[in-house]
C-alpha positions as CSV (number, residue, x, y, z in Angstrom):
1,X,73.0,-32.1,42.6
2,X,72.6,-29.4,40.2
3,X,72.7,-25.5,41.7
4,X,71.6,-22.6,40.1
5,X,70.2,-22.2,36.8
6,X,67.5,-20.4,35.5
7,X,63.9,-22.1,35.7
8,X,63.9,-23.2,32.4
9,X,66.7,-24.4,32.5
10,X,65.9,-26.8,36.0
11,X,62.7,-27.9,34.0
12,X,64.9,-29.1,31.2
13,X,67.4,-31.0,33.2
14,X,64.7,-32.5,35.8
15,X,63.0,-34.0,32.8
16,X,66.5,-36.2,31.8
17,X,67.7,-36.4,35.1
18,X,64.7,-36.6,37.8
19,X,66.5,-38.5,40.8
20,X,68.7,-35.3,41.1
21,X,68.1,-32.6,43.6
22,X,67.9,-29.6,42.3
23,X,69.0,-26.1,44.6
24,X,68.5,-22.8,43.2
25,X,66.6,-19.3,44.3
26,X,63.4,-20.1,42.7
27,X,62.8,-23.4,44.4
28,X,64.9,-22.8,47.6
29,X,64.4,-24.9,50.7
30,X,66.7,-25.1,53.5
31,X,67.6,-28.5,54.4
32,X,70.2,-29.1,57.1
33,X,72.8,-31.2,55.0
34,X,73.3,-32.4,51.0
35,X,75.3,-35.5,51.1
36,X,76.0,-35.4,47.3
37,X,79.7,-36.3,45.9
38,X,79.2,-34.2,43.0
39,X,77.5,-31.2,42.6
40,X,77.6,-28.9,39.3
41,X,77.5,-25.1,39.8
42,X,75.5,-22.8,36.9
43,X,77.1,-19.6,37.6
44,X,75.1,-17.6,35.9
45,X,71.7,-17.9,37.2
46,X,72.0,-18.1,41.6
47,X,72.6,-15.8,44.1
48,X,75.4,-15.7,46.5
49,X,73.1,-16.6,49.6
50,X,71.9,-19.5,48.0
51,X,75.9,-20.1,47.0
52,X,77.0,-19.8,50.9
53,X,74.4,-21.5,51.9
54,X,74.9,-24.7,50.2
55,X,78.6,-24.6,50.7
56,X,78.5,-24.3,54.1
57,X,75.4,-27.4,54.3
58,X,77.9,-30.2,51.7
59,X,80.7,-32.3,52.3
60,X,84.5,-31.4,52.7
61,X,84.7,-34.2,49.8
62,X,81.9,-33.0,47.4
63,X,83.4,-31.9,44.0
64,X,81.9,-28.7,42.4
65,X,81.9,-28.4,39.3
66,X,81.1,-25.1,37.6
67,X,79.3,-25.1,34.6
68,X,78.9,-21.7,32.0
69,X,76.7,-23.2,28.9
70,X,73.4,-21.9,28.5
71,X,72.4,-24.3,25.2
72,X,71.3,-27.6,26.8
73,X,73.2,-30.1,24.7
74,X,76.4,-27.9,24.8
75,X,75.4,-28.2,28.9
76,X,75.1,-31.5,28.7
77,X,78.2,-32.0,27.4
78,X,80.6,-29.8,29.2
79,X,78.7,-31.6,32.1
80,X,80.2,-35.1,30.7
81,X,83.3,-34.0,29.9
82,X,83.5,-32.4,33.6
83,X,82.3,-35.2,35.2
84,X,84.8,-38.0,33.7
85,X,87.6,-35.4,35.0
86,X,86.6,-35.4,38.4
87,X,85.5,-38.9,38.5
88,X,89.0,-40.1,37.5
89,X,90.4,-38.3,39.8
């Protein structure tokens, strides 16, 4: 699950990674649960309503993973290198 991010940004990522779901405040939809283990966070493009909203809809055991990059392959890599933390954990 990817939440946040501008809509350039989304358009990017759904074109690598289409199977995801995809939350932010352009494309906002309320759904009554997200059963994702891992969800990264854009900070800097998402409002807190979407924020609290989400949160209070995953998992106890969903990671977040905050993400600050705004040049896709930098993205995609702090993304990586994020996700093998969390995922050895």
């Amino acid at each position: 699950m990817f939440l946040g991010g501008h809509p350039n940004l989304i358009k990017k990522l759904q074109q690598l990674y289409p199977k995801w779901v995809y939350v932010s405040d352009d494309q906002f939809q309320r759904k009554s649960s997200f059963n994702q283990d891992i969800i990264f966070y854009w900070t800097g493009h998402g409002s807190h309503q979407l924020m609290e909203y989400v949160y209070s809809k995953i998992s106890d055991n969903a990671k977040i993973i905050y993400v600050t990059a705004t040049n896709l392959p930098l993205l995609l890599n702090e993304m990586n290198t994020a996700y093998q933390t969390v995922a050895l954990k």
